[in-house]
C-alpha positions in Angstrom: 36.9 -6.2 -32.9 34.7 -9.4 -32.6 32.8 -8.1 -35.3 34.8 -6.6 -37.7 36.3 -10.5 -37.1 32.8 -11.8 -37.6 32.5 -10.4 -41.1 36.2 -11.3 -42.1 35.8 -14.8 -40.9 32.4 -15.3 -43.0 33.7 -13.7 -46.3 36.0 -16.0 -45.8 34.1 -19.2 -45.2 34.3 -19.5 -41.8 30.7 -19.4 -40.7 30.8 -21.2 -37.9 33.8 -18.6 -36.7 31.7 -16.1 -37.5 29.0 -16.7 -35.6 30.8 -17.2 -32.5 32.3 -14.2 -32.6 29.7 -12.4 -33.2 27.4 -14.5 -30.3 31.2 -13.3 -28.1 30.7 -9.2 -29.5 27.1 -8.9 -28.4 28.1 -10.6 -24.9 30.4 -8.3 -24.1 29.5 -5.2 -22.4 31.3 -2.1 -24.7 33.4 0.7 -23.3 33.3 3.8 -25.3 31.0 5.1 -27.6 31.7 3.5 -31.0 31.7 0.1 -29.8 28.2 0.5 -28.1 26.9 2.5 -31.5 28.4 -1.0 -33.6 27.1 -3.1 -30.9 23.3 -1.5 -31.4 24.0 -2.1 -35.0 24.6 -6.1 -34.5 21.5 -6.1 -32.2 19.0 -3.6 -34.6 17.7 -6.6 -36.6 17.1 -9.1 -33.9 16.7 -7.3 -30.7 15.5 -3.8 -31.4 14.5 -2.1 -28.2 18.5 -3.5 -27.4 19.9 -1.9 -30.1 18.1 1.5 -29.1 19.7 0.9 -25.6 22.9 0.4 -27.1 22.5 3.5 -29.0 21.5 5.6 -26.6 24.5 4.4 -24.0 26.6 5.8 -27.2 24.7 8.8 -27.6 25.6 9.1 -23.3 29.0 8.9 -23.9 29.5 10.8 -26.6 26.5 13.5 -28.0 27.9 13.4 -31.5 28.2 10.1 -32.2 26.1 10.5 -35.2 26.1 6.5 -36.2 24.0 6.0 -33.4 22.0 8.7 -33.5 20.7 7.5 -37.3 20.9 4.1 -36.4 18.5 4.5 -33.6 16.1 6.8 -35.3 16.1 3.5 -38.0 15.6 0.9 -35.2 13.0 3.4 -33.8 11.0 3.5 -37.1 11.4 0.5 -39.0 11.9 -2.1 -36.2 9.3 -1.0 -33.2 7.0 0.8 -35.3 7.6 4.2 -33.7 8.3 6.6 -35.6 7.2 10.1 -33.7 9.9 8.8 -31.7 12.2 8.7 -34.6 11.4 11.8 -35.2 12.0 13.1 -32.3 15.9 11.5 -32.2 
């Protein structure tokens, strides 16, 4: 929720808002799958070997959460430079 508020809040001008929600929705540990697969997505340009964490605590809780699954073969690729490992997910 604190980034789907994050995006509102900066289409709307509020960019200060928006940062601080998004600074609250990566603070916060997620509980179910699509929060941790959006929560990876957040951290994929800035943080990520976080992101790939995030996705695979997704991909734990649920094996066809297919967001994460692509998101982390991205992050895997393009962001750490690995992608036999890409591959591979």
């Amino acid at each position: 929720a604190y980034f789907l508020r994050s995006r509102v809040r900066r289409a709307a001008g509020d960019a200060r808002g928006a940062d601080a929600d998004a600074a609250e929705g990566l603070r916060r540990e997620p509980t179910d799958a699509l929060s941790w697969a959006v929560r990876g997505a957040w951290r994929r340009p800035s943080d990520p070997a976080g992101a790939v964490a995030d996705f695979d605590r997704a991909l734990l809780a649920n094996p066809q959460t297919w967001d994460a699954l692509l998101n982390k073969a991205a992050a895997l690729a393009d962001r750490l430079n690995r992608p036999a490992d890409a591959v591979v997910a």
